[in-house]
N, C-alpha and C positions, 0 to 999 in steps of 0.2 A: 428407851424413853416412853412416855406416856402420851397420846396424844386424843386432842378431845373436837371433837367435830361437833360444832353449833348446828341446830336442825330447827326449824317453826316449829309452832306448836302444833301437835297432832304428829308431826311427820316422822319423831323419831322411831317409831317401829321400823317405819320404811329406810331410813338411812340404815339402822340394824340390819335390816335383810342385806341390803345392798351390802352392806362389809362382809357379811358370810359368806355372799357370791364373789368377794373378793378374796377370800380367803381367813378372813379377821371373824371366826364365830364368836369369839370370848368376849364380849364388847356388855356397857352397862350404860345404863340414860340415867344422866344426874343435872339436874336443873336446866332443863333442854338441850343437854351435848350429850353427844353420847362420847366415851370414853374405851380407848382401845390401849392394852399395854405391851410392852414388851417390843415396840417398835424400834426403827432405826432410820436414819435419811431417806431409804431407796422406798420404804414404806410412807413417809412424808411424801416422795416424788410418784407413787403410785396413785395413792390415795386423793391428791391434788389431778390428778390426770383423770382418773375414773369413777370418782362420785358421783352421782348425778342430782341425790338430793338435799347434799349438806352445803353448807355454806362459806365454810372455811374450815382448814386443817390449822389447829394450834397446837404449838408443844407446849407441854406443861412443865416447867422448870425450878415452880417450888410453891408448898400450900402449909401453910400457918396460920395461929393465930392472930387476931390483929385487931387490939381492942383503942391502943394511944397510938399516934406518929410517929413517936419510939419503937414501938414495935413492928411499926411499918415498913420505918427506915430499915430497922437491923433485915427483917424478913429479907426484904428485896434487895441487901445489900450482901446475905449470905450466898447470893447467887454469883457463879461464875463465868462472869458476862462477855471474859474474853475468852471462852469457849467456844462464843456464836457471834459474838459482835465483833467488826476488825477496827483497827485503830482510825480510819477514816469513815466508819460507819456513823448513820444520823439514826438518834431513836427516838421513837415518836409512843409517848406514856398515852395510851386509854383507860378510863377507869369506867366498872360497872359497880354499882352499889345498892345491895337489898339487904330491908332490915340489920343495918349495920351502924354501930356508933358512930363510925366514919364513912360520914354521907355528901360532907364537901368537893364536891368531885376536883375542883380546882387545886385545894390545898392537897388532894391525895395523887396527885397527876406532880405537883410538884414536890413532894417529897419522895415520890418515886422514881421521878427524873434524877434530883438529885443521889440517890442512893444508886444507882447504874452509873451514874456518869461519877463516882470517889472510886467505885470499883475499875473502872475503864483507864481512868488519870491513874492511879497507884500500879498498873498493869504498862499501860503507853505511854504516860506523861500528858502533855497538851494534846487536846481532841481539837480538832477543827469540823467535824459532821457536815464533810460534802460528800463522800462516797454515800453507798447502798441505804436504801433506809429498813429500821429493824422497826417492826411496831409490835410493843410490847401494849398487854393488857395486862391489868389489875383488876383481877374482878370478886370483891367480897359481899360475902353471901353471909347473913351471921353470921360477922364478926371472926368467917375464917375467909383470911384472901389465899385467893390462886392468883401464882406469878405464871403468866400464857405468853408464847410467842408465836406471830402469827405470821404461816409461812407462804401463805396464798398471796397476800396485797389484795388488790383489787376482786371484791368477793366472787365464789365459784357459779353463781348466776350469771356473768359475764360470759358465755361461750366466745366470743369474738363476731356469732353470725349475725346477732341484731345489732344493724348500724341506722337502720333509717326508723326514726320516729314514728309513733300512731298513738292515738288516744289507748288510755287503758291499758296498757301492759300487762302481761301476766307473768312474773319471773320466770326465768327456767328450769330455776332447782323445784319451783312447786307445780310448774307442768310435768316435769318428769315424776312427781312425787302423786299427782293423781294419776297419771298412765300406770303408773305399778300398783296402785288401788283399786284399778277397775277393772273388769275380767279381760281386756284385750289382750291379744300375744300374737304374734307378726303372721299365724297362718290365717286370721280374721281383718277382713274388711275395718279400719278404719275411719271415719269423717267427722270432719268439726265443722257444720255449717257457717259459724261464725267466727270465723278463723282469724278475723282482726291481722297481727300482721305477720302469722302463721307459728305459732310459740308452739303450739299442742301436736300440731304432724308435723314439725319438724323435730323435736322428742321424742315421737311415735319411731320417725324412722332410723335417727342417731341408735336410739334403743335394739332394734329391727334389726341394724345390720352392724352391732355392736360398733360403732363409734364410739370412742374415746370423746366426751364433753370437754374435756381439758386440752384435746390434740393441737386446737389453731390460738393459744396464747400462753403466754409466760404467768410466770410466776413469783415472787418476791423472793424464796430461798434460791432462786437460781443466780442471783447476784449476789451470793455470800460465800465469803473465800471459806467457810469452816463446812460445809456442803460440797462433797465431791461429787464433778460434774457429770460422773458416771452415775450415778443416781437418777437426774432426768433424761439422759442417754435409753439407760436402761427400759423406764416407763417408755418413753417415746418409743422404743421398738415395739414393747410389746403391747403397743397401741397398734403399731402396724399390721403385727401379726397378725391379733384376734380378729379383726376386722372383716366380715363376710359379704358376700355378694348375692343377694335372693333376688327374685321377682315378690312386688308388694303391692295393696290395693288401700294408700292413703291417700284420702279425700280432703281438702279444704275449700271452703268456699264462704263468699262473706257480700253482702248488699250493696258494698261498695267497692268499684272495677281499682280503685286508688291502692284500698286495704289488700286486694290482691295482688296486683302489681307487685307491693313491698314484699308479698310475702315469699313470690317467684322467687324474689331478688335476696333473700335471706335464705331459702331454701339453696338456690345457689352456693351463696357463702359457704353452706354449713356443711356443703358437698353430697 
């Protein structure tokens, strides 16, 4: 399968690097994803565990052209949706649309609903959509849409470590994404004097002592009967393995005793 990792702007070099220290050199940046082929689940289940600066793993499951809602429909309906969707599955249509004749986001959300759900009924009969939820995107880009399935849920900036609120946030995927811009590397001294509620040295050291970003939360393909459960089995060990133990000299500090407090306490979480 094909799979295409959403990166901010600027950063997809950096998420490129990062897949070739994963093992993934052959990868290519197409309208800020970058795109990796020849994949399979256990690589969905790796690549959701050990990113650190993309934002979500999508399979890509069919790309056409798509100038009328005819051609929308058939597009997204030539897909075999009971390959990954189960009969009590709930899917939830996003649509992206640039410079496309189909710019309605509303009408293009529901004829893509409907085109998944003739293929689902003609497959299972009656759907009921209380099990798992699958979110699928639509995303055309002149007037060719990519049919994405998106197997993270909840984006990969969520580590699980920041729970407590502070003004100003700064994601996680783009703390990790300037720590591997800037010359540091774990046998150098560290500090963020204004460490707010400690996003950047706690990245510093996740990074440091190889932690797995994805190690403390789930993921949306792990609630899918067509995903063998040996797939995040697999990642999660070899989250465990890599894993190293050094002496390190990261610094945070910030004007307010409140902002640091939180950040102890996220620093904690994140182990």
């Amino acid at each position: 399968m094909k799979l295409l990792i959403p990166a901010a702007a600027g950063v997809e070099a950096v998420v490129k690097r990062q897949l070739t220290l994963l093992g993934y050199p052959d990868t290519r940046a197409i309208n800020g994803r970058v795109a990796v082929d020849g994949c399979d689940w256990l690589d969905v289940a790796r690549l959701n565990m050990f990113l650190r600066s993309g934002e979500r793993v999508l399979v890509r499951l069919a790309e056409f052209n798509a100038t009328t809602f005819d051609e929308l429909f058939d597009g997204v309906r030539s897909v075999e949706w009971g390959d990954y969707v189960d009969a009590n599955g709930r899917v939830v249509v996003i649509t992206k649309t640039v410079n496309s004749r189909l710019f309605a986001h509303h009408s293009v959300q529901s004829v893509g609903k409907k085109a998944v759900v003739s293929v689902l009924q003609q497959k299972y009969g009656s759907l009921n959509e209380c099990g798992s939820e699958y979110r699928v995107e639509l995303d055309i880009t002149g007037d060719v849409c990519s049919v994405n399935l998106d197997t993270t849920g909840v984006g990969l900036h969520k580590r699980g470590y920041r729970t407590e609120p502070y003004s100003a946030p700064l994601k996680e995927t783009t703390a990790a994404a300037l720590i591997d811009l800037s010359v540091w590397n774990p046998d150098k001294a560290f500090a963020d004097l204004f460490c707010g509620s400690g996003t950047l040295p706690i990245e510093a050291a996740l990074k440091a002592l190889k932690i797995a970003p994805g190690l403390n939360r789930s993921f949306a393909y792990q609630q899918w009967a067509a995903v063998p459960q040996s797939a995040y089995k697999l990642a999660l060990q070899e989250a465990m393995d890599v894993r190293v133990d050094r002496p390190l000299s990261i610094i945070g500090g910030d004007v307010n005793p409140q902002a640091v407090k939180i950040a102890n306490f996220h620093a904690e979480k994140a182990g």
